[in-house]
N, CA, C and O of each residue as an XYZ file, in Angstrom:
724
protein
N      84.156    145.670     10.554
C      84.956    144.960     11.520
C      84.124    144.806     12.791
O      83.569    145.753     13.348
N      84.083    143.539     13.205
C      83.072    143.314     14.456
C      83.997    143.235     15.972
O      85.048    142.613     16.130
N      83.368    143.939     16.849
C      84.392    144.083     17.716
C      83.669    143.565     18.889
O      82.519    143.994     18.993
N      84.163    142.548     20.014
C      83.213    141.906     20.760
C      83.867    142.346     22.528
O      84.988    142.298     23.034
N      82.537    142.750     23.022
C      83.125    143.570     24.558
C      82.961    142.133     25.343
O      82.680    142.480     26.490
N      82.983    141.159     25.318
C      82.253    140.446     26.164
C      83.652    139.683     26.792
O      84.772    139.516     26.310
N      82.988    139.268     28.214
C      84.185    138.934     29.062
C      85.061    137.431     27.672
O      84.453    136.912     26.735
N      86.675    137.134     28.119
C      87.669    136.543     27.013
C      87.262    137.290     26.053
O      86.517    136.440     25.565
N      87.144    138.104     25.432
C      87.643    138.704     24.939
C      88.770    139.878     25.059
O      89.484    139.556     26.009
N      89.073    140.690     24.686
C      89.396    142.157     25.211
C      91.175    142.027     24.180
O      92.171    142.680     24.494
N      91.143    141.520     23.575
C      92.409    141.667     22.450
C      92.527    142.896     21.723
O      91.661    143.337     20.968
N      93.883    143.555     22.033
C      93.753    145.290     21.320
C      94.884    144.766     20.308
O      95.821    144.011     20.566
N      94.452    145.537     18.754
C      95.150    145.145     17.733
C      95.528    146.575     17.401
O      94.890    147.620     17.273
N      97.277    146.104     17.273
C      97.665    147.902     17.162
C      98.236    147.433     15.693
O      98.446    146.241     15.470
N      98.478    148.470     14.690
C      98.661    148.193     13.495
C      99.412    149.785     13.056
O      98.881    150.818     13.464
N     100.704    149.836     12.178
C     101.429    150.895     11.975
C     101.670    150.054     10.435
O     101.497    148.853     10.230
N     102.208    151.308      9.269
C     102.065    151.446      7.966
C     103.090    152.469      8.099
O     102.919    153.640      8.439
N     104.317    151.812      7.751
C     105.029    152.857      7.043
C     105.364    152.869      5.918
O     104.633    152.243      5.150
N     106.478    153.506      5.384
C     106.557    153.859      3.899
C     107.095    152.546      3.105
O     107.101    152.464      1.877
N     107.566    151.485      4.029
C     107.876    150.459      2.929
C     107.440    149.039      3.919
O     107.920    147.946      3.618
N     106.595    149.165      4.983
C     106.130    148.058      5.829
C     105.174    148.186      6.572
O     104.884    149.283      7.050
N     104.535    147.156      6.803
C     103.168    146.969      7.738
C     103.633    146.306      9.406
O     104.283    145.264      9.487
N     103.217    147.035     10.568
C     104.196    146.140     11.336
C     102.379    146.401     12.211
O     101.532    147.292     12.134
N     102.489    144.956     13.060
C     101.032    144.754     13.865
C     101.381    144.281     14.632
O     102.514    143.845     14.423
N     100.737    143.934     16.213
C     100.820    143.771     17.369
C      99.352    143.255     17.830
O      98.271    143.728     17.478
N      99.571    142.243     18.643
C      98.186    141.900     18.801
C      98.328    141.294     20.670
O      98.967    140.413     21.245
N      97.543    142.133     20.994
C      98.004    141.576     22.710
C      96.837    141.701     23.794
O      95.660    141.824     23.453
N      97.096    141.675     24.625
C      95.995    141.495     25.878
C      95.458    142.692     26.528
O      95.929    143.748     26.106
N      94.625    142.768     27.412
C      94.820    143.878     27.980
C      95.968    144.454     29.233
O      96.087    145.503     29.867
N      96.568    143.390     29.190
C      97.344    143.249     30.248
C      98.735    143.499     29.754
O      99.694    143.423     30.521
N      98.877    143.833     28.328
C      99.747    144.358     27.292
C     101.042    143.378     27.446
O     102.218    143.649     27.684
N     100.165    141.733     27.145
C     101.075    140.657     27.087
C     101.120    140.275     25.517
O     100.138    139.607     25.192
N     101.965    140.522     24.536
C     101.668    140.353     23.012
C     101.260    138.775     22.960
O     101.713    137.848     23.631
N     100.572    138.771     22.262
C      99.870    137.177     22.004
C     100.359    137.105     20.166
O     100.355    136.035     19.558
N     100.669    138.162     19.646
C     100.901    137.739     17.938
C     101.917    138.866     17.519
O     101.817    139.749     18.371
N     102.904    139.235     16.516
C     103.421    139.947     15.931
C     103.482    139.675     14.352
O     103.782    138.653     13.735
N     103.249    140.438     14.092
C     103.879    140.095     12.428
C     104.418    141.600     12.083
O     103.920    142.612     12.576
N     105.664    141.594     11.033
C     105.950    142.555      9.940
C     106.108    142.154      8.778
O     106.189    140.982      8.410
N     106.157    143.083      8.160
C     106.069    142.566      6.440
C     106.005    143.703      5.496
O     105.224    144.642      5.650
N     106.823    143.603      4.537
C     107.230    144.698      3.162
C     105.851    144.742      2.734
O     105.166    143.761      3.024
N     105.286    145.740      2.067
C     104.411    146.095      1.712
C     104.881    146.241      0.042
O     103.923    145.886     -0.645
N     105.859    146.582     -0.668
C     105.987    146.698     -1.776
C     105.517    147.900     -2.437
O     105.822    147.997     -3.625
N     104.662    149.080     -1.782
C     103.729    150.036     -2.293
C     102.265    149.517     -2.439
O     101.330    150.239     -2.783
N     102.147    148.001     -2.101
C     100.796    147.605     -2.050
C     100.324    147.659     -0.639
O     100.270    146.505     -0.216
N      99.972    148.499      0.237
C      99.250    148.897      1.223
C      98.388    147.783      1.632
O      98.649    146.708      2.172
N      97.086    148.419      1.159
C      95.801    147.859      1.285
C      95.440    146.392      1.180
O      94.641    145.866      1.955
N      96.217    145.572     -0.065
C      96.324    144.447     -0.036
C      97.543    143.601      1.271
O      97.573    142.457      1.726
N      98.024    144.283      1.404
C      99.295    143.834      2.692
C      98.860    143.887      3.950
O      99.318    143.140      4.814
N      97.721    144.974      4.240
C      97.073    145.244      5.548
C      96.092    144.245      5.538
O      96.196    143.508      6.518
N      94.951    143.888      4.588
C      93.841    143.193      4.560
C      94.475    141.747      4.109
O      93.633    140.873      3.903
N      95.707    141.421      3.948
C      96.271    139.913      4.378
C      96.421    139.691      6.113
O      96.019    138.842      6.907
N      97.161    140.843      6.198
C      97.392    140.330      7.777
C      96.446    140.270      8.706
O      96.518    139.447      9.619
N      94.841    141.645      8.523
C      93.998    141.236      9.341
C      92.860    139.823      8.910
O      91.986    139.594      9.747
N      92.892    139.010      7.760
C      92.712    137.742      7.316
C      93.322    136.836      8.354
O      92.859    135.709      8.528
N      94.417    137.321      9.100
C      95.254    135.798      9.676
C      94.681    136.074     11.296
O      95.077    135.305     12.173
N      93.752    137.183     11.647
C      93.507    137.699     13.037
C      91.983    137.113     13.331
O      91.092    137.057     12.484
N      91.943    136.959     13.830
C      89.971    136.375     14.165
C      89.772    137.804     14.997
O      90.387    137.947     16.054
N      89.029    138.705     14.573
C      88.758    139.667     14.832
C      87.442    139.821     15.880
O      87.249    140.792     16.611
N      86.633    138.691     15.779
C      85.857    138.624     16.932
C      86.540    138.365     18.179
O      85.777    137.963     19.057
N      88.002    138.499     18.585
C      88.370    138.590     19.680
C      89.009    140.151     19.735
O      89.932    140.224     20.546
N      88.789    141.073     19.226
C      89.402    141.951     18.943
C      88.268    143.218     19.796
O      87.041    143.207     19.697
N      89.011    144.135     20.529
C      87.982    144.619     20.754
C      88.119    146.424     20.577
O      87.174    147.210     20.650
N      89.353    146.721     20.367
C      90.097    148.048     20.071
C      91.215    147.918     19.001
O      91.974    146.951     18.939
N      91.235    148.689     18.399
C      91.941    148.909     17.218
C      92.744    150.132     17.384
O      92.189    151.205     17.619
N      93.930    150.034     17.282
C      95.162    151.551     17.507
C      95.865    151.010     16.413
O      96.098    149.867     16.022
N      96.185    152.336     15.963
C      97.041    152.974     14.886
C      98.031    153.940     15.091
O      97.866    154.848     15.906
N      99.057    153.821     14.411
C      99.244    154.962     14.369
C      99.132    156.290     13.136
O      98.341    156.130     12.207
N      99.793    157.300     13.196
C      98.862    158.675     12.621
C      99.171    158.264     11.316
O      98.311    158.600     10.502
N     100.336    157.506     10.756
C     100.051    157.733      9.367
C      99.726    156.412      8.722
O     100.102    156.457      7.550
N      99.417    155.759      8.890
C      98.570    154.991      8.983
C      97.589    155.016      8.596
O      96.782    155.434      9.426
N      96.906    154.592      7.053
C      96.076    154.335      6.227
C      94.639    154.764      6.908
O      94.376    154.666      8.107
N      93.887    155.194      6.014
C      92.658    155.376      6.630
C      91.962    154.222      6.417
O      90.954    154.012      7.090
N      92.351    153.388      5.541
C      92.023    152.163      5.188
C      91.260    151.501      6.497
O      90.098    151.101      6.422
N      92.326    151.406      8.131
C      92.297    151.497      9.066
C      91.575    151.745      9.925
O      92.112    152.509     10.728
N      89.716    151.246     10.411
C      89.239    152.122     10.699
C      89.694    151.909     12.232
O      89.080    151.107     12.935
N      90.522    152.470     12.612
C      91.074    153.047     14.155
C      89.990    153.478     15.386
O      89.120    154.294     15.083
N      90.016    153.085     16.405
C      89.223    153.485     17.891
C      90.413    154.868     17.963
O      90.187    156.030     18.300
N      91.355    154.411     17.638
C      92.718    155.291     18.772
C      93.971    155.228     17.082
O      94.433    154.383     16.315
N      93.997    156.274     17.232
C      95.351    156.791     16.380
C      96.190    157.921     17.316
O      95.948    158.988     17.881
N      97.160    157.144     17.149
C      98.458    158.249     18.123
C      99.777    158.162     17.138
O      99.767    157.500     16.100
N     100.850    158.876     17.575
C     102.234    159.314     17.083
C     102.838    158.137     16.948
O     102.707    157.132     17.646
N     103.484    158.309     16.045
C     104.552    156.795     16.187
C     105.814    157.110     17.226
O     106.401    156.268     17.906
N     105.979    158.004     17.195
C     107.021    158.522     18.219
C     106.410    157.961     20.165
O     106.952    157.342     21.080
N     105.162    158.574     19.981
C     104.646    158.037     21.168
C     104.084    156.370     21.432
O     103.619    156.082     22.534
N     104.143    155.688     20.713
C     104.044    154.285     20.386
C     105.036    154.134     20.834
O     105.075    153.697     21.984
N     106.309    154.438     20.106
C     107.850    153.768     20.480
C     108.305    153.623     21.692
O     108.879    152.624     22.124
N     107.927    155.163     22.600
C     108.192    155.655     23.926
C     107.324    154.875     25.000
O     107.584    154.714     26.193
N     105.984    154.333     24.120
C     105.160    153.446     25.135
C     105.894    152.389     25.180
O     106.468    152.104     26.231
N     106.020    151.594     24.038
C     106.788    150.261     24.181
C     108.277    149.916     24.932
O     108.756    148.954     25.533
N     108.670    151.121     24.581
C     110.306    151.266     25.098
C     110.370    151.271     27.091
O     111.153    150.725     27.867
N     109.178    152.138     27.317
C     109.159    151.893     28.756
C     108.307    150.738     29.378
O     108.311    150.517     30.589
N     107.517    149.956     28.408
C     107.031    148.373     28.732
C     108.043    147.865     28.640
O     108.398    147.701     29.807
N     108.678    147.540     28.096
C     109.686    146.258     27.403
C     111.341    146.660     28.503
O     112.180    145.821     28.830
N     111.358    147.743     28.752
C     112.565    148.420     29.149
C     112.364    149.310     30.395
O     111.721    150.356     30.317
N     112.966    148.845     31.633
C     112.742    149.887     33.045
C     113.057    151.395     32.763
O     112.361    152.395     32.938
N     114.497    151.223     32.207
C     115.342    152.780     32.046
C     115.671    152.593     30.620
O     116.690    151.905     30.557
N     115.231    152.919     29.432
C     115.527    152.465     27.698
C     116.865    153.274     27.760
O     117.574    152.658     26.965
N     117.462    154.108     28.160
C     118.368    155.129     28.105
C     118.176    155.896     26.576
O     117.633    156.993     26.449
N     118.635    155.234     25.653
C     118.484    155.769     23.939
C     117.694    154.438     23.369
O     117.707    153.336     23.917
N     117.091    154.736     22.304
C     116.446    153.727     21.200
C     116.876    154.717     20.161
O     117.071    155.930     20.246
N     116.994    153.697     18.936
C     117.153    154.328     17.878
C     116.124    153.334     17.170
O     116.095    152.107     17.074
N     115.075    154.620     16.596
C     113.929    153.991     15.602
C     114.258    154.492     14.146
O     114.343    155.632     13.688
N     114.399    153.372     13.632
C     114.785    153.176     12.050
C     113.418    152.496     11.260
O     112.702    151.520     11.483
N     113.454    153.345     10.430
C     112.382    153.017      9.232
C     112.922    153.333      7.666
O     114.056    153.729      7.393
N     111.846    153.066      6.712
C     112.281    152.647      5.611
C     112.507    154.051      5.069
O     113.108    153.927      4.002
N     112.287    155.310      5.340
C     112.777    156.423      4.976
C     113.396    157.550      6.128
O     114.025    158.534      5.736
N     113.197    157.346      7.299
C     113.469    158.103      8.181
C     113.969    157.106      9.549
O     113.635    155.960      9.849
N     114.982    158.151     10.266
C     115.631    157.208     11.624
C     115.663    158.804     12.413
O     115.956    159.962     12.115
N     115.181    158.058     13.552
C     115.393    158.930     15.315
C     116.135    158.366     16.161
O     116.049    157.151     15.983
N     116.932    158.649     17.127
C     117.456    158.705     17.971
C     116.546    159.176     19.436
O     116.521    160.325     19.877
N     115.968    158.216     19.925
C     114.821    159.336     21.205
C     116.011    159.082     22.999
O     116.596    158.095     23.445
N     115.918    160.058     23.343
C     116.855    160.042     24.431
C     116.084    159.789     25.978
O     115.165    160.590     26.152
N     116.264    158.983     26.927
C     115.200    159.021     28.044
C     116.447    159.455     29.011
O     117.571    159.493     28.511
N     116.238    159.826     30.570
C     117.021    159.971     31.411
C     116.795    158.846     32.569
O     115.876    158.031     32.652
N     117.726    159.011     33.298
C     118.171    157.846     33.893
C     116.600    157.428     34.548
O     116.148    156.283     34.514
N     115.937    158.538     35.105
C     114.456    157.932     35.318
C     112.874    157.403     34.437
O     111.696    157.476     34.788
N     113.587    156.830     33.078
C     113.106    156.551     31.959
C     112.098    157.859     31.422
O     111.235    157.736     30.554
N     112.415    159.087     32.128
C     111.633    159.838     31.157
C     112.112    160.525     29.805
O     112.991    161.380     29.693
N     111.567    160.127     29.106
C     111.529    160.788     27.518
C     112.282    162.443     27.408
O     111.803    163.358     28.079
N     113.104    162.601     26.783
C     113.986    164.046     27.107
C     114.174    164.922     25.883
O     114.407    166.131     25.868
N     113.984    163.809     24.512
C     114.016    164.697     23.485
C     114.820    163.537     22.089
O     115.251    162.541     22.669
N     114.960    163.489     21.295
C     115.629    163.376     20.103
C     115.960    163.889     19.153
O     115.559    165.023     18.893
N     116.975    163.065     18.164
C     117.424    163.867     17.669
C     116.840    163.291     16.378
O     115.896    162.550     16.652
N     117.106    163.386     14.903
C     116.160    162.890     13.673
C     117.148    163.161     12.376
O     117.929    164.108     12.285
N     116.963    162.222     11.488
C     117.884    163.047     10.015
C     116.771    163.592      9.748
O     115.581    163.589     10.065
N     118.044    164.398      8.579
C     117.589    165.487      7.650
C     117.039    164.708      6.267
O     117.496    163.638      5.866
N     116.122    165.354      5.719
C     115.604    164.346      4.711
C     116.820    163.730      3.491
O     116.431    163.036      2.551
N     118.404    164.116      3.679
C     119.153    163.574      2.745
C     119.240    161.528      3.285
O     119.727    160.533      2.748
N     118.517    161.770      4.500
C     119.389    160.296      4.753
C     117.562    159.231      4.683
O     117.219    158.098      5.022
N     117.074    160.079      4.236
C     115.504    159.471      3.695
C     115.985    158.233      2.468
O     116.182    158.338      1.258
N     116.062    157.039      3.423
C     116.236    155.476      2.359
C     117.559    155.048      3.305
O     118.432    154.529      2.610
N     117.831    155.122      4.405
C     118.145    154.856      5.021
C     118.063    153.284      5.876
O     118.926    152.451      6.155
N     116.724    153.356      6.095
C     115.863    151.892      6.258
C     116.132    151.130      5.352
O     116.968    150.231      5.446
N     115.357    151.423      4.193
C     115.434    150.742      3.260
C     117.115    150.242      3.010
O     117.261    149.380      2.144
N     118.183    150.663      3.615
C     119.502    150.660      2.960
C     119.775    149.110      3.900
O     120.035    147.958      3.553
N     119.604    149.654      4.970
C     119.815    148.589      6.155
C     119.060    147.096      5.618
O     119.609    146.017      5.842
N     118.033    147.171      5.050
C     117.571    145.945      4.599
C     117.886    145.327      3.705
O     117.666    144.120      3.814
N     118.629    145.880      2.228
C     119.204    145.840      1.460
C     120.509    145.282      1.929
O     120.761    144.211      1.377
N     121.232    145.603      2.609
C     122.820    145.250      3.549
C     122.384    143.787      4.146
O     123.003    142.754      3.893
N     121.190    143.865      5.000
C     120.743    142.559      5.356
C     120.356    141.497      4.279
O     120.738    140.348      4.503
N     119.840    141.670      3.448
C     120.254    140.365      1.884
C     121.861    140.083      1.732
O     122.444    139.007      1.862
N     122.469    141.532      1.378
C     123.915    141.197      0.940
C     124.728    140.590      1.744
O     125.852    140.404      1.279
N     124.481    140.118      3.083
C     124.628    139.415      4.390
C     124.191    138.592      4.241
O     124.688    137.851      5.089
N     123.284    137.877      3.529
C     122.642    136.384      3.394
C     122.254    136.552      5.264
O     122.772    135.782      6.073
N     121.471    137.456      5.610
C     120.739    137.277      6.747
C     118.983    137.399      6.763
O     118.530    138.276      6.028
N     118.109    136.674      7.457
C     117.363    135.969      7.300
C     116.244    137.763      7.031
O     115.192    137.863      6.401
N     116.759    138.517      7.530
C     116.338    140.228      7.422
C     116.480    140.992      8.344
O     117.156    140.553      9.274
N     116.084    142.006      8.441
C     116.232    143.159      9.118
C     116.695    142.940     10.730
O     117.799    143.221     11.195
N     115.447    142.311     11.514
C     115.686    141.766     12.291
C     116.691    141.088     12.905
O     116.928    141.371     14.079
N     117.543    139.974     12.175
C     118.898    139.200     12.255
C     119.966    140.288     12.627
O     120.690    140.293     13.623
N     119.898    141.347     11.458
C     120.934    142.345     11.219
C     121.362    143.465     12.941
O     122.405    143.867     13.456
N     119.621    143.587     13.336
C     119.247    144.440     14.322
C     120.315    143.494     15.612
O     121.227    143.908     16.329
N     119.566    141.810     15.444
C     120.105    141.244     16.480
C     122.020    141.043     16.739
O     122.602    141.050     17.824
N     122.595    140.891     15.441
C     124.007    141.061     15.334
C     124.391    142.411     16.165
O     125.308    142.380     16.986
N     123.526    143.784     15.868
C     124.253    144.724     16.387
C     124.137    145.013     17.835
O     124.806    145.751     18.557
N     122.959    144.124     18.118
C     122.544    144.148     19.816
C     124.086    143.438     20.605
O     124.835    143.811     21.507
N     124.020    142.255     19.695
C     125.398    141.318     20.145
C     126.530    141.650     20.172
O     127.393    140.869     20.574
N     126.866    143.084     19.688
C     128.448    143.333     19.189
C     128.989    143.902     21.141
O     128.489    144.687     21.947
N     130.135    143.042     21.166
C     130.470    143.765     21.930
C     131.917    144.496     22.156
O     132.502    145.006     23.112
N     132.267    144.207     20.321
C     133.456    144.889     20.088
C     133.430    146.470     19.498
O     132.701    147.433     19.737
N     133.919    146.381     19.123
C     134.441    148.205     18.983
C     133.615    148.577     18.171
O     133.772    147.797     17.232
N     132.669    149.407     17.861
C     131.380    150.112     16.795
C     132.799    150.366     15.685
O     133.961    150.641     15.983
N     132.180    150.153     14.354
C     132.984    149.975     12.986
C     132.664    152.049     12.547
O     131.723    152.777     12.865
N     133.546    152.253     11.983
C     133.276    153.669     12.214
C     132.587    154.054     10.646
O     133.249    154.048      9.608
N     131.614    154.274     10.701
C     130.778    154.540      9.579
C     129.749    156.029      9.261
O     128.694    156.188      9.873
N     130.283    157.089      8.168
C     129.660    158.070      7.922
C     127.780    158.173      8.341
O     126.929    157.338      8.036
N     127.585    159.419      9.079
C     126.629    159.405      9.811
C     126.402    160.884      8.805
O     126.631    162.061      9.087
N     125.795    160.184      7.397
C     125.270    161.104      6.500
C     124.031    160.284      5.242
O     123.158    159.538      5.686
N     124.109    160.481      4.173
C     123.425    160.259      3.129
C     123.106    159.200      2.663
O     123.442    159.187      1.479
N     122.646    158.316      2.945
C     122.825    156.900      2.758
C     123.045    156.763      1.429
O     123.263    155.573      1.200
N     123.106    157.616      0.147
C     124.162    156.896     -0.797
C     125.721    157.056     -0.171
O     126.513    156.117     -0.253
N     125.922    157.766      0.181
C     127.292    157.719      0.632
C     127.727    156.946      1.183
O     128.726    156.305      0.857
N     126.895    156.788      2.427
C     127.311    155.851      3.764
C     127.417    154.320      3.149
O     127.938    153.409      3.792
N     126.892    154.158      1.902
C     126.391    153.090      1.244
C     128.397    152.576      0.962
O     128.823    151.469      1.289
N     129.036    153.374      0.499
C     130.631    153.284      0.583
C     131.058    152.717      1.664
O     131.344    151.520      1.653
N     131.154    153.344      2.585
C     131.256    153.222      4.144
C     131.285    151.656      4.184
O     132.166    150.858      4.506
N     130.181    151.530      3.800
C     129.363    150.199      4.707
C     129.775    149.084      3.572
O     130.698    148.344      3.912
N     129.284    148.893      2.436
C     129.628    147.938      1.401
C     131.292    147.440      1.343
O     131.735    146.335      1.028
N     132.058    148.725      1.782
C     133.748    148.485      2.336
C     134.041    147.631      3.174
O     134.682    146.580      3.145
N     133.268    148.436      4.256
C     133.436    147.296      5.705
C     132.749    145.693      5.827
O     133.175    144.832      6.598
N     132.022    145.584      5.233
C     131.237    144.325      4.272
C     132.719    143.658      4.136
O     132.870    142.616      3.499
Protein backbone atom coordinates (compact mmCIF):
# COMPACT_ATOMS: atom_id res chain seq x y z
CA UNK A 1 0.00 0.00 0.00
CA UNK A 2 1.62 3.32 -1.11
CA UNK A 3 1.09 6.08 1.15
CA UNK A 4 1.89 9.70 -0.13
CA UNK A 5 3.05 12.62 2.57
CA UNK A 6 3.04 15.26 0.10
CA UNK A 7 1.14 18.52 0.47
CA UNK A 8 -3.19 17.52 -1.05
CA UNK A 9 -2.74 14.80 0.11
CA UNK A 10 -3.18 13.79 3.83
CA UNK A 11 -6.54 11.42 3.55
CA UNK A 12 -6.74 9.05 6.79
CA UNK A 13 -8.59 5.78 5.95
CA UNK A 14 -10.10 4.25 9.05
CA UNK A 15 -11.44 0.74 8.42
CA UNK A 16 -13.33 -1.65 11.24
CA UNK A 17 -14.29 -5.58 10.58
CA UNK A 18 -16.72 -6.93 12.56
CA UNK A 19 -18.24 -10.22 12.91
CA UNK A 20 -20.74 -9.86 10.10
CA UNK A 21 -19.51 -6.29 8.38
CA UNK A 22 -16.84 -4.14 7.02
CA UNK A 23 -17.58 -0.48 7.89
CA UNK A 24 -14.74 2.36 6.41
CA UNK A 25 -14.39 5.98 6.67
CA UNK A 26 -12.35 7.98 4.59
CA UNK A 27 -11.75 11.74 5.57
CA UNK A 28 -9.47 14.70 5.86
CA UNK A 29 -7.29 15.77 8.22
CA UNK A 30 -9.54 18.13 9.36
CA UNK A 31 -11.82 14.99 10.18
CA UNK A 32 -14.32 16.17 7.37
CA UNK A 33 -15.54 12.49 5.93
CA UNK A 34 -15.05 12.71 2.18
CA UNK A 35 -16.39 8.73 1.66
CA UNK A 36 -18.28 6.07 3.80
CA UNK A 37 -19.15 2.76 2.90
CA UNK A 38 -20.60 -0.45 4.94
CA UNK A 39 -21.19 -3.71 3.79
CA UNK A 40 -22.02 -7.53 4.95
CA UNK A 41 -19.13 -9.41 4.65
CA UNK A 42 -20.88 -12.87 4.56
CA UNK A 43 -17.73 -14.59 6.46
CA UNK A 44 -15.77 -13.49 3.38
CA UNK A 45 -13.45 -10.93 5.06
CA UNK A 46 -10.57 -10.51 2.94
CA UNK A 47 -12.37 -10.48 -0.29
CA UNK A 48 -14.97 -7.70 1.18
CA UNK A 49 -12.03 -5.58 2.58
CA UNK A 50 -9.84 -5.77 -0.71
CA UNK A 51 -13.22 -4.71 -2.74
CA UNK A 52 -13.66 -1.70 -0.82
CA UNK A 53 -9.98 -0.60 -0.72
CA UNK A 54 -10.22 -1.21 -4.91
CA UNK A 55 -12.91 1.72 -4.88
CA UNK A 56 -10.18 4.14 -2.71
CA UNK A 57 -7.17 5.65 -4.75
CA UNK A 58 -4.85 5.05 -2.10
CA UNK A 59 -2.20 7.37 -3.33
CA UNK A 60 -4.18 9.95 -1.52
CA UNK A 61 -4.12 8.04 1.52
CA UNK A 62 -1.66 8.73 3.94
CA UNK A 63 -2.59 6.85 7.45
CA UNK A 64 -4.42 3.89 7.89
CA UNK A 65 -6.50 3.21 11.44
CA UNK A 66 -8.14 0.26 12.46
CA UNK A 67 -9.61 -0.93 14.80
CA UNK A 68 -8.26 -3.92 17.30
CA UNK A 69 -10.13 -6.60 15.80
CA UNK A 70 -9.71 -5.96 12.75
CA UNK A 71 -7.99 -8.29 10.34
CA UNK A 72 -4.39 -8.32 10.15
CA UNK A 73 -5.07 -8.49 6.64
CA UNK A 74 -5.01 -4.64 7.49
CA UNK A 75 -1.73 -3.37 7.48
CA UNK A 76 -2.65 -0.48 10.12
CA UNK A 77 -0.26 2.82 11.11
CA UNK A 78 -2.80 3.00 14.24
CA UNK A 79 -5.09 0.24 15.67
CA UNK A 80 -7.26 1.35 18.65
CA UNK A 81 -10.57 0.01 20.58
CA UNK A 82 -13.70 0.12 18.93
CA UNK A 83 -15.15 1.39 22.01
CA UNK A 84 -12.68 4.30 21.74
CA UNK A 85 -13.48 4.94 17.99
CA UNK A 86 -17.19 5.25 18.95
CA UNK A 87 -16.40 7.76 21.88
CA UNK A 88 -14.14 9.68 19.29
CA UNK A 89 -16.85 9.97 16.78
CA UNK A 90 -19.67 10.48 19.23
CA UNK A 91 -17.89 13.64 20.61
CA UNK A 92 -17.08 14.90 16.78
CA UNK A 93 -20.44 14.46 15.45
CA UNK A 94 -22.17 15.30 18.95
CA UNK A 95 -21.31 18.39 21.62
CA UNK A 96 -22.91 16.41 24.73
CA UNK A 97 -23.79 12.49 23.04
CA UNK A 98 -25.50 11.91 26.52
CA UNK A 99 -25.97 7.80 25.69
CA UNK A 100 -25.12 5.99 22.25
CA UNK A 101 -26.04 2.68 21.90
CA UNK A 102 -23.46 0.67 19.67
CA UNK A 103 -25.02 -2.33 18.06
CA UNK A 104 -23.22 -4.91 16.10
CA UNK A 105 -23.75 -8.14 14.51
CA UNK A 106 -23.04 -10.12 17.75
CA UNK A 107 -22.69 -7.75 20.55
CA UNK A 108 -24.53 -4.20 21.72
CA UNK A 109 -23.22 -1.40 24.39
CA UNK A 110 -24.85 1.16 25.84
CA UNK A 111 -21.74 3.92 26.54
CA UNK A 112 -22.96 6.67 28.99
CA UNK A 113 -21.25 10.40 28.73
CA UNK A 114 -22.17 13.19 31.36
CA UNK A 115 -23.61 16.29 30.78
CA UNK A 116 -19.92 17.56 30.00
CA UNK A 117 -19.58 14.93 27.17
CA UNK A 118 -17.22 12.97 29.22
CA UNK A 119 -17.31 9.24 28.77
CA UNK A 120 -18.58 7.67 32.34
CA UNK A 121 -18.89 4.06 31.68
CA UNK A 122 -21.30 1.42 29.97
CA UNK A 123 -23.15 -1.02 30.21
CA UNK A 124 -22.85 -4.38 27.54
CA UNK A 125 -24.91 -7.83 27.06
CA UNK A 126 -24.15 -10.93 28.26
CA UNK A 127 -23.08 -13.26 25.56
CA UNK A 128 -26.92 -14.78 25.49
CA UNK A 129 -27.95 -11.70 23.42
CA UNK A 130 -24.75 -12.41 20.94
CA UNK A 131 -26.95 -12.18 17.28
CA UNK A 132 -28.57 -9.46 18.33
CA UNK A 133 -27.25 -7.24 15.36
CA UNK A 134 -27.65 -9.61 13.19
CA UNK A 135 -31.51 -9.83 14.48
CA UNK A 136 -32.05 -6.09 13.88
CA UNK A 137 -31.05 -6.58 10.25
CA UNK A 138 -33.04 -9.45 9.67
CA UNK A 139 -36.33 -7.27 11.17
CA UNK A 140 -35.03 -4.62 8.70
CA UNK A 141 -35.79 -7.04 5.44
CA UNK A 142 -39.06 -8.20 7.16
CA UNK A 143 -39.84 -4.33 7.04
CA UNK A 144 -39.13 -4.16 3.36
CA UNK A 145 -36.60 -1.38 4.59
CA UNK A 146 -33.81 -0.41 2.43
CA UNK A 147 -31.41 -1.87 5.80
CA UNK A 148 -30.11 -1.37 8.88
CA UNK A 149 -29.62 2.09 8.56
CA UNK A 150 -33.48 3.02 7.47
CA UNK A 151 -34.47 0.92 10.59
CA UNK A 152 -31.77 3.02 12.85
CA UNK A 153 -33.34 6.21 11.12
CA UNK A 154 -37.20 5.24 11.98
CA UNK A 155 -36.06 4.87 15.61
CA UNK A 156 -34.19 8.26 15.66
CA UNK A 157 -37.75 9.62 14.34
CA UNK A 158 -40.05 8.02 16.86
CA UNK A 159 -41.42 10.42 18.90
CA UNK A 160 -44.08 8.31 20.33
CA UNK A 161 -44.05 6.07 23.18
CA UNK A 162 -40.86 3.32 22.99
CA UNK A 163 -42.93 -0.16 22.15
CA UNK A 164 -42.08 -2.24 25.20
CA UNK A 165 -39.83 -5.03 24.16
CA UNK A 166 -37.84 -7.87 26.26
CA UNK A 167 -34.30 -6.62 26.97
CA UNK A 168 -32.93 -10.34 26.83
CA UNK A 169 -31.95 -13.17 24.28
CA UNK A 170 -32.56 -12.29 21.02
CA UNK A 171 -34.30 -15.58 20.29
CA UNK A 172 -36.75 -14.54 22.62
CA UNK A 173 -36.96 -10.94 22.07
CA UNK A 174 -37.37 -12.27 18.48
CA UNK A 175 -41.35 -12.93 19.95
CA UNK A 176 -41.46 -9.59 21.34
CA UNK A 177 -40.62 -7.97 18.22
CA UNK A 178 -42.08 -10.21 15.23
CA UNK A 179 -45.61 -9.52 17.51
CA UNK A 180 -45.25 -5.95 17.51
CA UNK A 181 -44.39 -6.20 13.65
Amino acid sequence: MHRDDSPGFGLVLGIDVGSVTVGMVLMTSGKEVVRHDYRFHHGNISDTVLHVLKEIDMDRVCAVAATDQTSALVDADFRLDDRVAVITAARHFHKNPGTVLHVGGEKFSMLFFDENGNYTGLKSNTSCAAGTGSFLDQQAYRLNLAGIEALAEMAVKNTGERPGIASRCAVFAKTDLVHAQ
